[in-house]
PyMOL commands that place a pseudoatom at each C-alpha (Angstrom):
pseudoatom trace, name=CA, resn=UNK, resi=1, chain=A, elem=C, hetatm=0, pos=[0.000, 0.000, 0.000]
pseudoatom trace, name=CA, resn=UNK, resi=2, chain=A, elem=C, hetatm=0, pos=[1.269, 3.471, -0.614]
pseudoatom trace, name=CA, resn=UNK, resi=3, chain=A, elem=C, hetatm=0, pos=[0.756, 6.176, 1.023]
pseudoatom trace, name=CA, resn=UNK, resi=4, chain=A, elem=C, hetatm=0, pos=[-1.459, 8.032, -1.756]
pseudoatom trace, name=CA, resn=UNK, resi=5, chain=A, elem=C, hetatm=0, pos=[-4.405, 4.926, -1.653]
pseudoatom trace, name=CA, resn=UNK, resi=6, chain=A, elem=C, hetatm=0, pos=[-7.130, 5.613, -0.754]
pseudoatom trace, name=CA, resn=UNK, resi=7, chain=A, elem=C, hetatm=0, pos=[-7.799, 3.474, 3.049]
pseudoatom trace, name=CA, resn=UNK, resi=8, chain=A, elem=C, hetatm=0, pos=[-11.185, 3.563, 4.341]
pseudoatom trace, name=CA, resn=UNK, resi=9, chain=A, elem=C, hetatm=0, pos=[-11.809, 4.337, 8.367]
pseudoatom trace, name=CA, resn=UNK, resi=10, chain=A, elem=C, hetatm=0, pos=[-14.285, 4.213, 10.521]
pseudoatom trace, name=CA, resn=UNK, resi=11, chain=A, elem=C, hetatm=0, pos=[-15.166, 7.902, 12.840]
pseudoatom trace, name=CA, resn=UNK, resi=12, chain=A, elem=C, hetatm=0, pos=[-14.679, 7.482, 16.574]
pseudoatom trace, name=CA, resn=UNK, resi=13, chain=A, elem=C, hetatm=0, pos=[-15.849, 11.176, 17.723]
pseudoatom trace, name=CA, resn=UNK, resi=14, chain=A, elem=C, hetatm=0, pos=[-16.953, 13.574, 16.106]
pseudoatom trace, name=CA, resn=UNK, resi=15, chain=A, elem=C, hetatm=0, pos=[-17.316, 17.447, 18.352]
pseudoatom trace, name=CA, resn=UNK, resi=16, chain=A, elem=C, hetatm=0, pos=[-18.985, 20.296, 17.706]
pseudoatom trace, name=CA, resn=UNK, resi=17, chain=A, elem=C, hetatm=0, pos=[-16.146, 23.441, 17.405]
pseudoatom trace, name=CA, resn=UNK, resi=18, chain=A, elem=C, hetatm=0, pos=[-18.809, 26.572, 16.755]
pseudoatom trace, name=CA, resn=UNK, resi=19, chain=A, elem=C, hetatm=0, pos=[-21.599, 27.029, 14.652]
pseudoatom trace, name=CA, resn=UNK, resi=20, chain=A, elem=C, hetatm=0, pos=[-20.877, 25.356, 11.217]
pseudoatom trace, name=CA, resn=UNK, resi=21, chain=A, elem=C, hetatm=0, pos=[-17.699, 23.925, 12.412]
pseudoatom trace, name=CA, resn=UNK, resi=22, chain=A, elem=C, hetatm=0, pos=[-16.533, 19.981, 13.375]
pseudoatom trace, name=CA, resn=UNK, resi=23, chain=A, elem=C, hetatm=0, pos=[-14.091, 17.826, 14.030]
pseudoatom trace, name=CA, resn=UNK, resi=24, chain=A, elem=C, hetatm=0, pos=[-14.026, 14.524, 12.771]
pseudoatom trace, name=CA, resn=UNK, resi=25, chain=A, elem=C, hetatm=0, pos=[-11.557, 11.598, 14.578]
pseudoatom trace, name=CA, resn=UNK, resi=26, chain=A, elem=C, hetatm=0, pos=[-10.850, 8.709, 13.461]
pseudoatom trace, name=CA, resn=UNK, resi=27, chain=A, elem=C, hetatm=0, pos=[-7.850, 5.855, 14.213]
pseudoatom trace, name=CA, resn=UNK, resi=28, chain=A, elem=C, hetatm=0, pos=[-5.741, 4.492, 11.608]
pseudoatom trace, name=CA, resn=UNK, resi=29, chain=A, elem=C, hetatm=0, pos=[-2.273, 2.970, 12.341]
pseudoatom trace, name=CA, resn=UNK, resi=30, chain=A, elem=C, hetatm=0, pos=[-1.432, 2.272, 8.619]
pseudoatom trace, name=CA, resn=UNK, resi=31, chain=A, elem=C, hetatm=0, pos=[-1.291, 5.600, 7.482]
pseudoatom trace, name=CA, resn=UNK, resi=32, chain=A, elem=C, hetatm=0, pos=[2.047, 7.225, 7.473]
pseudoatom trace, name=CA, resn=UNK, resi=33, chain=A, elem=C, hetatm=0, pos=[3.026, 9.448, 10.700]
pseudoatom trace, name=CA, resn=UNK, resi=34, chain=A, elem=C, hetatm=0, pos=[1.754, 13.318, 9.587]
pseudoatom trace, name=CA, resn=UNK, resi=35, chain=A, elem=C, hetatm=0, pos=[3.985, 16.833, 9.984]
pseudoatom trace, name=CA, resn=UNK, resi=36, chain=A, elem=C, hetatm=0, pos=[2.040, 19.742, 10.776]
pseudoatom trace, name=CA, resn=UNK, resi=37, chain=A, elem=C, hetatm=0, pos=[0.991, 21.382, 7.888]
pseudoatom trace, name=CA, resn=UNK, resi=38, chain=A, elem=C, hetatm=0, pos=[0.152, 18.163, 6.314]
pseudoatom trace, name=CA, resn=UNK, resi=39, chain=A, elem=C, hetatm=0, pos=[-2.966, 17.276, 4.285]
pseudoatom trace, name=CA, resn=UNK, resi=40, chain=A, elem=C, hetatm=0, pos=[-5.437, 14.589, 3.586]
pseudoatom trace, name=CA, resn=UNK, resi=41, chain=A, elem=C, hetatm=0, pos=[-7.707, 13.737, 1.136]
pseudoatom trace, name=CA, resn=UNK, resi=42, chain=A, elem=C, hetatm=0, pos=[-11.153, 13.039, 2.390]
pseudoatom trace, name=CA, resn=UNK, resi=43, chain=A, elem=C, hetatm=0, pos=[-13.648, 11.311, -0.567]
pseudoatom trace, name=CA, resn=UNK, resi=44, chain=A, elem=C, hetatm=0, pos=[-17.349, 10.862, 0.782]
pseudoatom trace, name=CA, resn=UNK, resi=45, chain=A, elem=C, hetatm=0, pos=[-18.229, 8.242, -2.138]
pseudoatom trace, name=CA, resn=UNK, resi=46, chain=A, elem=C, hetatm=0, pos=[-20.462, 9.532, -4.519]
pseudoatom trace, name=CA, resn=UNK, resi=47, chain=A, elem=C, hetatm=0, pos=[-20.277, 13.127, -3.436]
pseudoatom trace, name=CA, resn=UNK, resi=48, chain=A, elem=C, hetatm=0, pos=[-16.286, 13.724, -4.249]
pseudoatom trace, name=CA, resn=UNK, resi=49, chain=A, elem=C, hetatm=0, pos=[-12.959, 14.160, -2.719]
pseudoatom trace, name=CA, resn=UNK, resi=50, chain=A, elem=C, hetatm=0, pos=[-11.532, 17.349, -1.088]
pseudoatom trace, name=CA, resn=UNK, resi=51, chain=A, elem=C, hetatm=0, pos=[-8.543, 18.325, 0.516]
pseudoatom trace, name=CA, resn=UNK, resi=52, chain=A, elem=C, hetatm=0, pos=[-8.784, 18.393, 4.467]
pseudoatom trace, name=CA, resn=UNK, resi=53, chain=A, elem=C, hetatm=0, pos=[-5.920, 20.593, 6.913]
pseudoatom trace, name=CA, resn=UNK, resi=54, chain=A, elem=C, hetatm=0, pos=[-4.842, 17.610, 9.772]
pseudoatom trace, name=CA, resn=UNK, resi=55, chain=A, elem=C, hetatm=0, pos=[-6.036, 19.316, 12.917]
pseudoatom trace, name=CA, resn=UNK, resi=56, chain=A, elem=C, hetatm=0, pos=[-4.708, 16.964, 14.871]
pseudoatom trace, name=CA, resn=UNK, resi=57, chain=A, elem=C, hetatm=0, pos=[-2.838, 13.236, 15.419]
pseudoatom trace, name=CA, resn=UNK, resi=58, chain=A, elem=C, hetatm=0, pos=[-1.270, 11.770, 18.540]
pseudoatom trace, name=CA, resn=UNK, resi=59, chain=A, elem=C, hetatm=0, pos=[1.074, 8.509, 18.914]
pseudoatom trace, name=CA, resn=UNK, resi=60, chain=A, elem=C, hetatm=0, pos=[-2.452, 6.200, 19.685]
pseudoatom trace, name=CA, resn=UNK, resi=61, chain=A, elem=C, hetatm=0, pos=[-2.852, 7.085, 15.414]
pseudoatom trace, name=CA, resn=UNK, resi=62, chain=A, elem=C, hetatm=0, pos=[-5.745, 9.464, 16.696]
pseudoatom trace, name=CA, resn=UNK, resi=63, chain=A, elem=C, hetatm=0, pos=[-6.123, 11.438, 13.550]
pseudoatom trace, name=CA, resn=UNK, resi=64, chain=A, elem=C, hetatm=0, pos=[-8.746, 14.425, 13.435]
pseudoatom trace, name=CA, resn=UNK, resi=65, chain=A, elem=C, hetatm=0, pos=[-9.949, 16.424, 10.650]
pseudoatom trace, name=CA, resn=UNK, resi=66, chain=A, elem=C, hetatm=0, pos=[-11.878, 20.130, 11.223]
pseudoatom trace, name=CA, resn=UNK, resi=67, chain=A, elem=C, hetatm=0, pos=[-14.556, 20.871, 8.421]
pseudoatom trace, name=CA, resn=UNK, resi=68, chain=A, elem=C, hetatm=0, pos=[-16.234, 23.996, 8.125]
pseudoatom trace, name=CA, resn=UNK, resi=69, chain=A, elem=C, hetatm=0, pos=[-19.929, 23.500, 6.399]
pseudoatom trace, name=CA, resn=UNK, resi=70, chain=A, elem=C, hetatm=0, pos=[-19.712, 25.488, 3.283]
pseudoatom trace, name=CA, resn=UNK, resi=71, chain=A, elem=C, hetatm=0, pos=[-20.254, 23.259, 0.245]
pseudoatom trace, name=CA, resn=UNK, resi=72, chain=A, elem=C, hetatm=0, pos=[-21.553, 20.077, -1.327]
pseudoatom trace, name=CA, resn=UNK, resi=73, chain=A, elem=C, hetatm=0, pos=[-19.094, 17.725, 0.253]
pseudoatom trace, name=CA, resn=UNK, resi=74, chain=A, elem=C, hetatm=0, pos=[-18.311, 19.234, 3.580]
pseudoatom trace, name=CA, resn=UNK, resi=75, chain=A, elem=C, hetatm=0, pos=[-22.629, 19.218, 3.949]
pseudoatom trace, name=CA, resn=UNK, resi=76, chain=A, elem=C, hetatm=0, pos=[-22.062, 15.950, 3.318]
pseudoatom trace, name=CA, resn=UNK, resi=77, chain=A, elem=C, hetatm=0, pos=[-19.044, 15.488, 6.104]
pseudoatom trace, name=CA, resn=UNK, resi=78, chain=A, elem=C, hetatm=0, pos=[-21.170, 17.148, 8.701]
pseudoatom trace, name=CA, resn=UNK, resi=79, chain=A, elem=C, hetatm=0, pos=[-24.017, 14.626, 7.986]
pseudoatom trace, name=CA, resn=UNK, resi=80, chain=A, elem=C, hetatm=0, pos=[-21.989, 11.514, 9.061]
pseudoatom trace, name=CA, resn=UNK, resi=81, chain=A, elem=C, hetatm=0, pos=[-22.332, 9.708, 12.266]
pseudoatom trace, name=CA, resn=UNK, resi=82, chain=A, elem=C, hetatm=0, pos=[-19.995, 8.291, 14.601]
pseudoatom trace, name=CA, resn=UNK, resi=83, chain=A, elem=C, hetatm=0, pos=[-19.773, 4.943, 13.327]
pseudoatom trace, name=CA, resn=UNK, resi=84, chain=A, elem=C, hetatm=0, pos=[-19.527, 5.737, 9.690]
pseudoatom trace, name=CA, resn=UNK, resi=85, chain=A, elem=C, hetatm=0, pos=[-16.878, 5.749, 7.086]
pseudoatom trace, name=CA, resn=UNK, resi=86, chain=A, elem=C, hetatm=0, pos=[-14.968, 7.857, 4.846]
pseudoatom trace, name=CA, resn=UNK, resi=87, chain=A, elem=C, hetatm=0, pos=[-11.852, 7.576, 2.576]
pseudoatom trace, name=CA, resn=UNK, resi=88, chain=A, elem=C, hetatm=0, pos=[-8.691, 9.200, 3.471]
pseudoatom trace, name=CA, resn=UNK, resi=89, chain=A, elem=C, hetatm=0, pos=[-5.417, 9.311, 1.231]
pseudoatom trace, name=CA, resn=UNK, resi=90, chain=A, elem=C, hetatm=0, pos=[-2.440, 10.778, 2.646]
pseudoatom trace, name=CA, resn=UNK, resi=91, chain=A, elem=C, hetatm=0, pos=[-0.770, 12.663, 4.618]
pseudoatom trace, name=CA, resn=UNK, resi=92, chain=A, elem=C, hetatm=0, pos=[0.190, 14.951, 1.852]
pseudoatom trace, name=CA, resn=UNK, resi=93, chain=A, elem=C, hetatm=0, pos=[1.495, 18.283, 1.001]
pseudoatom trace, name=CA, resn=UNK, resi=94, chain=A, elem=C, hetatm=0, pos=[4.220, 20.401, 2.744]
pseudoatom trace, name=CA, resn=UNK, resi=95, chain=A, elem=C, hetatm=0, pos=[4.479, 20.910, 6.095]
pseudoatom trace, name=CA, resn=UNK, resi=96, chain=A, elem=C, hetatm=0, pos=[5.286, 23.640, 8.467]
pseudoatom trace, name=CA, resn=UNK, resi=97, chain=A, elem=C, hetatm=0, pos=[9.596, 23.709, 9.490]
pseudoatom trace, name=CA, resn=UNK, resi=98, chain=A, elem=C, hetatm=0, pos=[10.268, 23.930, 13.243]
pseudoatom trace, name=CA, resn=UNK, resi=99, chain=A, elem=C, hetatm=0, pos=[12.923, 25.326, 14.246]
pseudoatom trace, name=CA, resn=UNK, resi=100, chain=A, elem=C, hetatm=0, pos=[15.520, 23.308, 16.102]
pseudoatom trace, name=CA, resn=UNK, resi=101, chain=A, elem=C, hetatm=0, pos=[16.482, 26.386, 18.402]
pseudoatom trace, name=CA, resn=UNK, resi=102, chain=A, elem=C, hetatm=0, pos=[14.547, 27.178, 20.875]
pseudoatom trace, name=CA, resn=UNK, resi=103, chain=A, elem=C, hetatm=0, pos=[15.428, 30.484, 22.571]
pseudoatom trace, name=CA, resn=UNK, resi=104, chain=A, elem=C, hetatm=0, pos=[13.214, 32.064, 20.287]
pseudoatom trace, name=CA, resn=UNK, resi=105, chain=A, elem=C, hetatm=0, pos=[9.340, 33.038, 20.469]
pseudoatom trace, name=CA, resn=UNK, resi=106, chain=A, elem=C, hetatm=0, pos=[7.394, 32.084, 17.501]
pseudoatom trace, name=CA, resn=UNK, resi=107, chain=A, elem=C, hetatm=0, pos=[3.985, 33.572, 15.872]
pseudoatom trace, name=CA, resn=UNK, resi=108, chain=A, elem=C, hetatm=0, pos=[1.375, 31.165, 15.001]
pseudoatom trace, name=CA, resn=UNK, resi=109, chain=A, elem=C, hetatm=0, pos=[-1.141, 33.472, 13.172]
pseudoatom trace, name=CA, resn=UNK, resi=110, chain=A, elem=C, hetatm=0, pos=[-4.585, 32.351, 11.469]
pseudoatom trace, name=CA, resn=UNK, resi=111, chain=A, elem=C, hetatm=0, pos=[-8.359, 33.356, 11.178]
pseudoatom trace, name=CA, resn=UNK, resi=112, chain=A, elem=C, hetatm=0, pos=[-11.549, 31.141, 11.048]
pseudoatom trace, name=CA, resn=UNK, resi=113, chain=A, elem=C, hetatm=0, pos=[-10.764, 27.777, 10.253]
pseudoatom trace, name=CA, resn=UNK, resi=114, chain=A, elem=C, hetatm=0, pos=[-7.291, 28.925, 8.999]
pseudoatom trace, name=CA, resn=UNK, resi=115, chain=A, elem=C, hetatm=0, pos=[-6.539, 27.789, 12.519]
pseudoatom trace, name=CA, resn=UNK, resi=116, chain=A, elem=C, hetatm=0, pos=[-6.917, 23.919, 11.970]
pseudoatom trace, name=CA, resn=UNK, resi=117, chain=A, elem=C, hetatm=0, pos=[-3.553, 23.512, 10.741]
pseudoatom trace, name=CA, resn=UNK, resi=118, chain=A, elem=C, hetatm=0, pos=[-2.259, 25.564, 13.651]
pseudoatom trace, name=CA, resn=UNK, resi=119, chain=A, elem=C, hetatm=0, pos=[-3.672, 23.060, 16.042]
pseudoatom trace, name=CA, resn=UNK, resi=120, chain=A, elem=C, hetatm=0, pos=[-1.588, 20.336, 15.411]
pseudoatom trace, name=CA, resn=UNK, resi=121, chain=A, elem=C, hetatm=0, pos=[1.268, 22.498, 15.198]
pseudoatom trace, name=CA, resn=UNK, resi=122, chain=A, elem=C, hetatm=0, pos=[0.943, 24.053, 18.498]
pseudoatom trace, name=CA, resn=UNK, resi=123, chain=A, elem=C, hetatm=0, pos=[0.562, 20.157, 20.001]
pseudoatom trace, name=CA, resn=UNK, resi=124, chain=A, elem=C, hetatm=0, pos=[3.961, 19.317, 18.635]
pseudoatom trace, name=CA, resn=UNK, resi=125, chain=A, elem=C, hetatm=0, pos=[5.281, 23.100, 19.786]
pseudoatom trace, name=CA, resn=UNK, resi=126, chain=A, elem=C, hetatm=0, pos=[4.195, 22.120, 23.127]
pseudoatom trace, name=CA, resn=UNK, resi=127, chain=A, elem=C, hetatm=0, pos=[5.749, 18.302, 22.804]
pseudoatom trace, name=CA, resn=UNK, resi=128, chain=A, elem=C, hetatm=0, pos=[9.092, 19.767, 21.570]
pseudoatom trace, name=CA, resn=UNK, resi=129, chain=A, elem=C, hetatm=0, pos=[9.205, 22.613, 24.469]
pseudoatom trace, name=CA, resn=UNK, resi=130, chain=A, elem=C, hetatm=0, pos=[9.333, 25.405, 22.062]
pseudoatom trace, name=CA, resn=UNK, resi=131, chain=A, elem=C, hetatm=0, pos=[7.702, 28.712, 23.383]
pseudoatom trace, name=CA, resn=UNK, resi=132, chain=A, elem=C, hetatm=0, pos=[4.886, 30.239, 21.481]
pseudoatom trace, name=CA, resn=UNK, resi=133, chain=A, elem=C, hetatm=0, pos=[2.151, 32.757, 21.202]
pseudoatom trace, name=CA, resn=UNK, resi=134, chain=A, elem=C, hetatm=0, pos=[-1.420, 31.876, 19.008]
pseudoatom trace, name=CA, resn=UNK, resi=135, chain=A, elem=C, hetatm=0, pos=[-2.324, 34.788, 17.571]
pseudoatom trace, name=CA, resn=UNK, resi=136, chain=A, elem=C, hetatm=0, pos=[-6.561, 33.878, 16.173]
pseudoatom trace, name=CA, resn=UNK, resi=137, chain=A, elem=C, hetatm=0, pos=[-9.108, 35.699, 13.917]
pseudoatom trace, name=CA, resn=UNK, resi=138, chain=A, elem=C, hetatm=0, pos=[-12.894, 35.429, 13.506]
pseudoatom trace, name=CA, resn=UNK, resi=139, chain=A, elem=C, hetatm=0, pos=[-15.767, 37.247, 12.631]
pseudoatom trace, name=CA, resn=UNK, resi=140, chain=A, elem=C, hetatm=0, pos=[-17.812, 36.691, 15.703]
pseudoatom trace, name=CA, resn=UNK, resi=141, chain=A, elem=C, hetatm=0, pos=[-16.877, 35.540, 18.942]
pseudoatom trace, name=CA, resn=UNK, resi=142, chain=A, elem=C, hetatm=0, pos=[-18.819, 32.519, 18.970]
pseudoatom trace, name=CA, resn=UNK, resi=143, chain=A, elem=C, hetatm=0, pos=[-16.618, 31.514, 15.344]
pseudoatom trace, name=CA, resn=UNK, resi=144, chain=A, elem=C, hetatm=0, pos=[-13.769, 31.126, 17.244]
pseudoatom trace, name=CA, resn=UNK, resi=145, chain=A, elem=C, hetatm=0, pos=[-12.770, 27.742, 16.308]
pseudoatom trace, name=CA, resn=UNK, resi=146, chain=A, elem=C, hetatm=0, pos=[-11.353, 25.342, 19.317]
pseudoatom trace, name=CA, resn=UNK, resi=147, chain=A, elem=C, hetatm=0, pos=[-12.291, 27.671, 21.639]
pseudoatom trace, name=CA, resn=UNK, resi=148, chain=A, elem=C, hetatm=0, pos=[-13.160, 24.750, 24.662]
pseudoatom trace, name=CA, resn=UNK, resi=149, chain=A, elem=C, hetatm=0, pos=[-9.759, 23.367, 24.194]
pseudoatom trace, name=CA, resn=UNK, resi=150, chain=A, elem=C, hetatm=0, pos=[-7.018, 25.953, 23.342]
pseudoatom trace, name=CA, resn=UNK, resi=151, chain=A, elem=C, hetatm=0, pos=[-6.653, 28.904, 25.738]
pseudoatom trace, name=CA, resn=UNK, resi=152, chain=A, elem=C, hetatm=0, pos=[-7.958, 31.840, 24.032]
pseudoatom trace, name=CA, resn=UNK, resi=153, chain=A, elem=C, hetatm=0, pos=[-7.853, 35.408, 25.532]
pseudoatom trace, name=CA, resn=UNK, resi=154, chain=A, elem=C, hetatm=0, pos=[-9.254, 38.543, 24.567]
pseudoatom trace, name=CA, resn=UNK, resi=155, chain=A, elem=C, hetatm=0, pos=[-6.856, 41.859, 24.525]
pseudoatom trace, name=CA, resn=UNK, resi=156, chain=A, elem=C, hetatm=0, pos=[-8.180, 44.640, 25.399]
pseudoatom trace, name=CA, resn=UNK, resi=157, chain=A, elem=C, hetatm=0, pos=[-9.953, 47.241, 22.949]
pseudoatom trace, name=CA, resn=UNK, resi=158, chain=A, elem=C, hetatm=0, pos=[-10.246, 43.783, 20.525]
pseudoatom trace, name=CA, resn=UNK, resi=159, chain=A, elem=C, hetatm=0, pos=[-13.372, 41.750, 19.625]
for i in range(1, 159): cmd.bond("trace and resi %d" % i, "trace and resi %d" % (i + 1))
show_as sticks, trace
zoom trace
């Protein structure tokens, strides 16, 4: 098997981010291990295949997609169930190069659900010890994407 068929797995959890906004998990210990920054490709059969940020993925092969409701297919994603299946090909795609130093702060900067990709990267930031500050965008307070479980706070004169 290579790393670009397409392997069919079964969703675990599935939570509820902010209006219009998931996160779909899933386990799979075949895939390859992901870098933030990384890619998959999510196919709902008969609907299509689209290209989903990796939100998150731990050593257990917990891997988690975030879909924001704004199409065909990801009104399809936000249908399933725990319990059902999709297709997944990857990871894929470039992915984000930490730094090996450590004395320095870095930026992690994104808006709406920009932010998915950030996600994972801040979990491996935090693994590796580096020191960082999220810096996170939305329209509306309650579009704040992982707000229950990433410490967001609101600076002054900001909404």
């Amino acid at each position: 098997m290579t790393k670009y068929n397409v392997k069919t797995v079964k969703i675990t959890k599935i939570v509820d981010e902010c209006p219009g906004v998931k996160t779909f998990i899933f386990k799979d210990p075949i895939l390859m291990k992901p870098k933030p920054g990384q890619f998959l490709m999510i196919w709902i059969p008969g609907v299509d295949e689209i290209p989903m940020s990796i939100s998150a993925y731990d050593d257990n092969d917990e891997w988690a997609v975030t879909v924001q409701n704004v199409g065909e297919c990801t009104n399809s994603i936000h249908q399933l169930k725990i319990g059902d299946y999709i297709g997944v090909r990857g990871p894929i795609g470039n992915f984000f190069n930490i730094p090996k130093e450590k004395n320095k702060t870095l930026f992690l900067i994104g808006g709406g659900i920009g932010v998915a990709p950030l996600k994972f990267l801040a979990s491996e930031l935090i693994k590796l010890k580096h020191n960082f500050k999220l810096i996170v965008g939305a329209k509306l307070k309650n579009q704040l994407v992982f707000k229950n479980n990433m410490n967001y706070h609101k600076t002054e004169g900001f909404e």
